[in-house]
N, C-alpha and C positions, 0 to 999 in steps of 0.2 A: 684183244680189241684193236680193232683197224685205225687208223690217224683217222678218217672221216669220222668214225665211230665217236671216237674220243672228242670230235670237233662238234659234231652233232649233239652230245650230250649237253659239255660245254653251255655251247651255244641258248640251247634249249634250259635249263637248268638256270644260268645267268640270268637269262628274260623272266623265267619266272618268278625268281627272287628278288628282282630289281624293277621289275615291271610296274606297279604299282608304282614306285616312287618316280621314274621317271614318265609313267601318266602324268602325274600332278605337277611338276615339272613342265613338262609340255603344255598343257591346258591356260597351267598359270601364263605362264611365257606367251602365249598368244595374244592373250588379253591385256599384257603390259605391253605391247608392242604398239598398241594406239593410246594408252595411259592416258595421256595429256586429253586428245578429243573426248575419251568418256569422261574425264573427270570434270571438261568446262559445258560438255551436257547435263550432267547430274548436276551440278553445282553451280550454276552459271553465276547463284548471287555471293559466293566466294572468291570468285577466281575471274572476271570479268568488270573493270569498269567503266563508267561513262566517258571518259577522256575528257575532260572539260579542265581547262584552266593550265595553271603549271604545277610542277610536279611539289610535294612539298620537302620537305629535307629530311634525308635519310635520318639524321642525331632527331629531330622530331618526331619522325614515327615511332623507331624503335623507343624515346621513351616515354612515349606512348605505351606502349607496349608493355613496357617493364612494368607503369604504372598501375595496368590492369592485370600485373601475373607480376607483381612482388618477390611471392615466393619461386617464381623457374626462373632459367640464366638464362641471357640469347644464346643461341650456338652456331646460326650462321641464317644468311639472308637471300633469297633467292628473288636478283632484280626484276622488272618488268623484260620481257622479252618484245611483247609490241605496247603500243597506244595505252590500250584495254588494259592489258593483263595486269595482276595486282601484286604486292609485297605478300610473301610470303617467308614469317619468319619460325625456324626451328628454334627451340625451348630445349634445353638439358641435353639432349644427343641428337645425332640425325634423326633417330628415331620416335620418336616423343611426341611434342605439344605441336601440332601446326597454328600458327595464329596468321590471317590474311586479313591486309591491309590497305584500304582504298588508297592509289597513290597519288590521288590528286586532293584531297579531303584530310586526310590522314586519321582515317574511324575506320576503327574496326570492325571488319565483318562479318568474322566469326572462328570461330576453332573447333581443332578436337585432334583430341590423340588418334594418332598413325592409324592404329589398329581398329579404329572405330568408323572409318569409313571403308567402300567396298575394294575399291583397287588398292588401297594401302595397306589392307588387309591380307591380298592378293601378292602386292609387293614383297609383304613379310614370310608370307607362306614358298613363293619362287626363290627365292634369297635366302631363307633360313629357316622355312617347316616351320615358322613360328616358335622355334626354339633356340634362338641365339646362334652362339658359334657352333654348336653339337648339330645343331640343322644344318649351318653351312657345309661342317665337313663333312654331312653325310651326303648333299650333294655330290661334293665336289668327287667323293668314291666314286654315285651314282654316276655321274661324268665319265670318269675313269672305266665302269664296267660296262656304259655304252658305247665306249670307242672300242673295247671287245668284242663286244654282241656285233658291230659293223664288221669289225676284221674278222668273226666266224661267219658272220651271216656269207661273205664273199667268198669264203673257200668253199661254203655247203650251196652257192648257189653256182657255183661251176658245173655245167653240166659234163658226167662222167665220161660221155658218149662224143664228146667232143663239137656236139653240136650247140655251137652256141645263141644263134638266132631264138633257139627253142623256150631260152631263159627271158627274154621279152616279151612274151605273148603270156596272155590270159585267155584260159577258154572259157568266153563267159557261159555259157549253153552245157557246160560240163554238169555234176553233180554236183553238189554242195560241198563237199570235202575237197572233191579238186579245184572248183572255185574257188575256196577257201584257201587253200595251198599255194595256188596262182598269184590270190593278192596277196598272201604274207612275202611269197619270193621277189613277184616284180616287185612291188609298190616298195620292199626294202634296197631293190639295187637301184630303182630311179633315186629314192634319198638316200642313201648311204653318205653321198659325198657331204652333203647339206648336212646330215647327222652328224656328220666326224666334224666338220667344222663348227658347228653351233656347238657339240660335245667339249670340245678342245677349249673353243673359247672360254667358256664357263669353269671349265677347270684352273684356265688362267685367272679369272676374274677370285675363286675361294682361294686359289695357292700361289698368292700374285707375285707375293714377295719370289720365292721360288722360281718361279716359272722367270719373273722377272730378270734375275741371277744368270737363269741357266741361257735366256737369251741374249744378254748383256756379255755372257763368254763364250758363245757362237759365231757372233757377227763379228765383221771385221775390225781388227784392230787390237783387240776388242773391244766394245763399245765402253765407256767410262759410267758407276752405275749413278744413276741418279741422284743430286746432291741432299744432303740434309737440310731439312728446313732450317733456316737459320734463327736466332733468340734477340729478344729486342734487350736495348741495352737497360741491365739494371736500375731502376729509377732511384731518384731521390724522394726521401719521405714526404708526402704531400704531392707527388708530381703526377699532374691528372693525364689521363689518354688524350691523345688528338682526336678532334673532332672526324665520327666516320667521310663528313662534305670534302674536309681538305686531303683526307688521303685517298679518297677518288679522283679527287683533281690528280694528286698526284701522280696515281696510278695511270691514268690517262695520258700525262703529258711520256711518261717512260714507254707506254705502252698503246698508242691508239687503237680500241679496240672496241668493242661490245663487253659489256662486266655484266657476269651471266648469275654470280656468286658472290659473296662476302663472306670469310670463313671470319669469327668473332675470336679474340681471344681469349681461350681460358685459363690459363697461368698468366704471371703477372709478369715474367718473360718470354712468352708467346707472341707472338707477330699478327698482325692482321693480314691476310691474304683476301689479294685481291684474283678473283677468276675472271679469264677473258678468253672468247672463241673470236677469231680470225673468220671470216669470208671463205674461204678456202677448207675449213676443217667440219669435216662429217660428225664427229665427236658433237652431242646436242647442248654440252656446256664447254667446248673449249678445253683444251692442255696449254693455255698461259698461263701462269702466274706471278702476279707480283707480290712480295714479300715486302710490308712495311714496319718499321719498328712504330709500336704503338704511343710512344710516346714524342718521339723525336719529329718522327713522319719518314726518317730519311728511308730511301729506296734500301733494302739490307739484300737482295737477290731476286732476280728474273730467270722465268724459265720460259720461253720460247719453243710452245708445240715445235712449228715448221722447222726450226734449225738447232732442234734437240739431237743426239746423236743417234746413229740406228737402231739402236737396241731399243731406246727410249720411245721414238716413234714406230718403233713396232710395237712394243708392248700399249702403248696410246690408241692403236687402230684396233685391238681385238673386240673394245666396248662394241665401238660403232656397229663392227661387223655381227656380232653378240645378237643385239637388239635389231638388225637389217638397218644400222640408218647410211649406210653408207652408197646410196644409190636411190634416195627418196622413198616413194611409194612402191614402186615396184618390188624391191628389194623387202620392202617391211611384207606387202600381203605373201609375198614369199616363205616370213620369217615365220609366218601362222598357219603356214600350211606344214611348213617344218614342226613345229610345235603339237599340232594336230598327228604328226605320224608314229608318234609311239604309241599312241592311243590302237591306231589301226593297226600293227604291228602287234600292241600286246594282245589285241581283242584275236585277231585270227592265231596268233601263236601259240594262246589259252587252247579253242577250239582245236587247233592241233592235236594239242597234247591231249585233252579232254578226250577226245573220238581214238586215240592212240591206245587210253590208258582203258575206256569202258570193251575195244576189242581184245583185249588181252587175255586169256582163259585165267582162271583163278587155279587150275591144276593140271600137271603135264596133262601130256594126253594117255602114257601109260597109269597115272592114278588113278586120272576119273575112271578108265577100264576097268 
């Protein structure tokens, strides 16, 4: 068997084993790439309010909140972003109870588990096949065996003849099979690049820690890796949390920024973190954080996206670029055409194989004799 041969099988063999998953993958991934506008269409009377008045106080709402959901824990609070937009707070895990909260009124206006609405249903299926970590790392393979399928697809799409212009054209007027051959070849080397990036990224996002590591001892210096969340000091018995109002203040005056996030805490030496996006940062919630001890208030560590070390904001930028937010709109409808190409890619590569496998004789040609 010739190296092309062995590249060709490869190649062919991968797609169709992995095909299927990263369809779903792709598909999904399109449609979270505008998340946010379909979800304040379907939902406007969740996620939308009237701006009237002033805002009420965070320790208000959420207990509020607690009051009508007793039995679930807060787990963290996603602030308003403009005027409109409402509190939205997570229950028991990120993934869980959504409860939204008008923030000017402070009444709730409705909930429901992750999984029960359409794009967070969507979210769980792109993120983890709806099966936990077992889904993520089957991604994160699928990741892995599509940065393959690109680096085969480019050896088999070298033309032999040495003509290369030949490899960019389609002939659309051909038969069906070579038309079919035409769009799996080009329409793979026009995305290739777009695939190995969008591929790469997502492998970072299941293997973060890892991936994080190994670019933390690449870059210069090398980069120092990210510090540990820090623990709030031990209380004394009876000694209640500070109020969420004053360690926003707080957080504010260490940090002027936009608070995109409230991480809540859940041990009783757990810290509250406070999230914050910079002007300057593509990232849709920001890489600041402020770390407060929950009892005391006092600042216990800051991490500063912009003058994090390199490794750090490298590993920070692969989200953005992930999802296309790193270039506005242009970049996202980009991120859905990307997402849309394994689709076309597996549908003609089927076909391929399909037309490949029904011409094949079922016996030499000395048997059937």
């Amino acid at each position: 068997m010739t190296a092309r041969r062995f590249v060709f099988k490869l190649h062919r063999y991968t797609g169709l084993f992995v095909g299927l998953l990263l369809v779903l993958s792709g598909l999904s991934g399109s449609v979270l790439v505008f998340r946010d506008e379909i979800e304040v269409f379907a939902h406007p009377e969740l996620l939308v309010s009237a701006a009237q008045g002033e805002r009420v106080a965070v320790d208000e709402m959420l207990q509020t909140v607690q009051r009508a959901y007793p039995e679930d824990r807060p787990f963290a609070i996603r602030m308003p972003r403009t005027p409109q937009q409402t509190y939205l707070v997570k229950m028991n895990t990120a993934h869980d109870l959504f409860v939204y909260v008008d923030p000017y009124s402070g009444r709730i206006l409705g909930a429901h588990q992750q999984a029960d609405s359409v794009t967070g249903w969507i979210s769980l299926l792109h993120t983890e096949l709806l099966s936990g970590e077992a889904g993520e790392t089957m991604l994160g393979i699928g990741g892995l065996l599509l940065i393959g399928l690109c680096v085969t697809g480019l050896v088999l799409w070298w033309p032999r003849n040495g003509k290369i212009s030949q490899g960019f054209k389609i002939q659309w007027y051909a038969r069906w099979k070579r038309l079919n051959f035409d769009l799996h070849r080009v329409s793979g080397l026009y995305l290739t690049l777009f695939l190995l990036i969008t591929a790469f990224t997502g492998v970072t996002l299941v293997f973060n820690k890892t991936v994080t590591g190994l670019i933390d001892a690449v870059t210069a210096s090398p980069s120092p890796p990210r510090a540990t969340p820090p623990l709030s000091t031990p209380p004394r018995a009876g000694t209640p949390a500070r109020s969420l109002d004053a360690l926003l203040h707080q957080a504010d005056r260490v940090l002027p920024a936009a608070t995109t996030w409230i991480g809540l805490p859940q041990a009783s030496q757990a810290p509250v973190v406070v999230r914050k996006k910079l002007p300057q940062e593509s990232h849709p919630n920001g890489r600041n954080f402020v770390y407060l001890d929950q009892y005391t208030g006092q600042v216990i560590q800051v991490e500063h996206g912009l003058t994090a070390p390199l490794g750090t904001r490298i590993s920070n930028a692969l989200y953005p670029i992930h999802i296309g937010a790193i270039a506005g709109t242009p970049t996202r409808v980009l991120q859905i055409a990307v997402g849309l190409a394994p689709t076309l890619l597996f549908v003609t590569g089927f076909m391929m194989w399909k037309s490949r496998k029904k011409g094949k004789p079922l016996h030499s040609p000395r048997r059937a004799h």
